[in-house]
N, C-alpha and C positions, 0 to 999 in steps of 0.2 A: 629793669627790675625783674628778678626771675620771679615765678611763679610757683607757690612748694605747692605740693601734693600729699594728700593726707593718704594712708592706706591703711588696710585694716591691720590689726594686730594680730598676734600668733592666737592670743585668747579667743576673739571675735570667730579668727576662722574654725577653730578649734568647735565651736559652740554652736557655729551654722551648721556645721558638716554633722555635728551630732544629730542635730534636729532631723537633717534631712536623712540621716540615718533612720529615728524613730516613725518618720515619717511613711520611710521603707518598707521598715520592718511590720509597719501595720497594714498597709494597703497591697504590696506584692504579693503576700497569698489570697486575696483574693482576687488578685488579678490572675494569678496562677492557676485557680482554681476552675476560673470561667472560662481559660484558655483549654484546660484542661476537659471540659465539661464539654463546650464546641468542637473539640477535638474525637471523642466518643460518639458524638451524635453525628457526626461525619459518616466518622466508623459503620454508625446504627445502620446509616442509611446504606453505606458501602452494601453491607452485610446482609440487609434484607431485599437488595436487590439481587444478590448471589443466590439467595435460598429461594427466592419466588424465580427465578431462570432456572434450576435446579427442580423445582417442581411440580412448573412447567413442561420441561422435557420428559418425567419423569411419566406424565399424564398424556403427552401425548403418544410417548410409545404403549398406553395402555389402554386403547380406543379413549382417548380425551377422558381417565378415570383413574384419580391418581388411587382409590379403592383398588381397583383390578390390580395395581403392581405387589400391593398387601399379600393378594392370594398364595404367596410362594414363602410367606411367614408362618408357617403350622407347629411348628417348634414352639412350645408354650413356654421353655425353657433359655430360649435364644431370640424373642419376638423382637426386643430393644435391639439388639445388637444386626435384626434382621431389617428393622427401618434405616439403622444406622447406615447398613450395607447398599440401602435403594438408598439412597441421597448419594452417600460416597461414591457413587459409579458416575455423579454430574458434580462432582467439586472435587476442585486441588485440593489433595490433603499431602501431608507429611509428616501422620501420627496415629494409628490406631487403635483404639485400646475399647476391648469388651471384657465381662467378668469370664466370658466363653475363651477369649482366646488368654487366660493369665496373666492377662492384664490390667492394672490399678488403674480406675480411670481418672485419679491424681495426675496420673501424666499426662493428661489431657485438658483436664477441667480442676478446679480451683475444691479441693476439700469442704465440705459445706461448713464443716466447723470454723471453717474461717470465711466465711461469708457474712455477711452485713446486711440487714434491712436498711432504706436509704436515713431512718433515723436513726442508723446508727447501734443498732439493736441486735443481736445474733437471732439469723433466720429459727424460725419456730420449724419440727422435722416433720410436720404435716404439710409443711408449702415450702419445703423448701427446692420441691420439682427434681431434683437430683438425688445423689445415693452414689457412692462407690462403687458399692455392690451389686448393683444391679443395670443402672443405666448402662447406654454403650456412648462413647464420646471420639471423636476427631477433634483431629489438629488443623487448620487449612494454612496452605503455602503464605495467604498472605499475614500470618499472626493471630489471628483467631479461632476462636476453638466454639466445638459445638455437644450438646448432652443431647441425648435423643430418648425418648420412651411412645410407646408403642401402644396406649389403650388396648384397642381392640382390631383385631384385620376386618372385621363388619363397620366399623367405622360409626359404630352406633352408641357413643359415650355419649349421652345425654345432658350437654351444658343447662339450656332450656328448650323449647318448642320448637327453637329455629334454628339449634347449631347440633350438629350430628358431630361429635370431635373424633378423629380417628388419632389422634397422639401429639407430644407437643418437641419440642425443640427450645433447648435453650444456648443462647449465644453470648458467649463469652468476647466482645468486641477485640479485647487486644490481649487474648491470649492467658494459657494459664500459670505463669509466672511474672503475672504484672496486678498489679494491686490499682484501684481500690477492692475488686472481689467486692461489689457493695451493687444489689438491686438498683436499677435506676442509673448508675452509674455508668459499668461497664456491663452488668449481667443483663439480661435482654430476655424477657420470655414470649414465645412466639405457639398457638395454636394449629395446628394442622387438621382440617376439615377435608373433606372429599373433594370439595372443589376449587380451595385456596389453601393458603398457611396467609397466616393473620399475625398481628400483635395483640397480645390481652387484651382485653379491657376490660369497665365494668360490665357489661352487658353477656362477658361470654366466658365469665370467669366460674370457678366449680364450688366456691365457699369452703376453700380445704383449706382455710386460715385459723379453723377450730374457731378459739374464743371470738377471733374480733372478726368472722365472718366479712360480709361486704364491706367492714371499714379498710379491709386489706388491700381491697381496689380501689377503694376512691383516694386515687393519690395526687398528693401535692407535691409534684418532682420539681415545682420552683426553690419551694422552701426545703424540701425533705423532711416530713412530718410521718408521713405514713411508709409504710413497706416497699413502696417503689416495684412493684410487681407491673402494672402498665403503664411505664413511664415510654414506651418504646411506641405504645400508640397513639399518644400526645407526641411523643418529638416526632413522628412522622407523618401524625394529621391534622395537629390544631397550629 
């Protein structure tokens, strides 16, 4: 006696494959998203290990004082572009662009107008650390881009009691024609002190968030609730 075999019908499968379609379509971006997210913070770290070798050298050709390499920035007109130029002599770049040399530093770094607080929000133009016009920016060989500004050559920017800031650096992990363009994400703000460069945080931030002062630091770059300003020193310390 043969044995019949039931199988499914054209409907049945019709109706599975749906499901597992919607099923797709909901859960892939977020899998995408954290793939993505792990992938940046790779980046992060790639990148601030670049810049603190970079700053290091920078200090030690200047009796162990990365201040002393400042000293040859007297140009009150060219200062950004003069920090830009002490980094770029320890990193691969393959892009330079200052407002001194006529050049847009859109070709470098990501237009602030199209930049993102990490909730999502258009950067406020008091923290938004950048400027076209002003800052000076690199390209580096491996995809990432960097904004530079220059406080002061005394190095005597006054966070609080305990942080002397001499200028900050901001790093664009994977470059200026790659999106999200969104604090926290891909943009990375980094503090340069006399005897380190840092990742923000709260402790050593300058309240140039105007309205929402210190809420601008306390950020939650799990969720993205806030600004995403030090998200770069939570993914590298906690």
């Amino acid at each position: 006696m043969k044995q019949k075999y039931t199988a499914f019908t054209l409907a049945e499968v019709l109706i599975t494959l749906g499901i597992i379609g919607v099923v797709a379509a909901m859960t892939l971006p977020t899998v995408i998203s954290k793939v993505d997210r792990r992938i940046n913070i790779n980046r992060l770290k790639r990148e601030y290990s670049v810049f603190q070798q970079a700053f290091q050298k920078i200090a030690a050709e200047n009796d162990a004082s990365f201040k002393n390499a400042l000293a040859v920035c007297t140009d009150n007109t060219a200062q950004h572009a003069c920090l830009k130029d002490i980094f770029k002599a320890k990193l691969n770049t393959v892009q330079d662009c200052d407002k001194n040399s006529g050049e847009n530093l859109s070709k470098c770094f990501a237009a602030q107008e199209d930049v993102k607080q990490l909730n999502g929000k258009p950067v406020k133009s008091s923290a938004g650390y950048f400027n076209n016009n002003t800052t000076a920016g690199v390209v580096l060989s491996d995809g990432s881009s960097a904004s530079f500004w220059l406080d002061t050559v005394e190095c005597n920017s006054s966070l609080n009691k305990n942080k002397q800031r001499c200028g900050w650096v901001v790093i664009d992990v994977n470059g200026p024609n790659h999106n999200p363009n969104t604090w926290g994400k891909d943009l990375y703000l980094f503090f340069i002190f006399t005897n380190q460069i840092m990742p923000a945080d709260a402790k050593s931030t300058d309240n140039s968030c105007s309205e929402d002062n210190e809420e601008c630091y306390q950020d939650d770059c799990e969720t993205g609730t806030n600004y995403g300003l030090t998200c770069a020193s939570k993914y590298l310390f906690e």
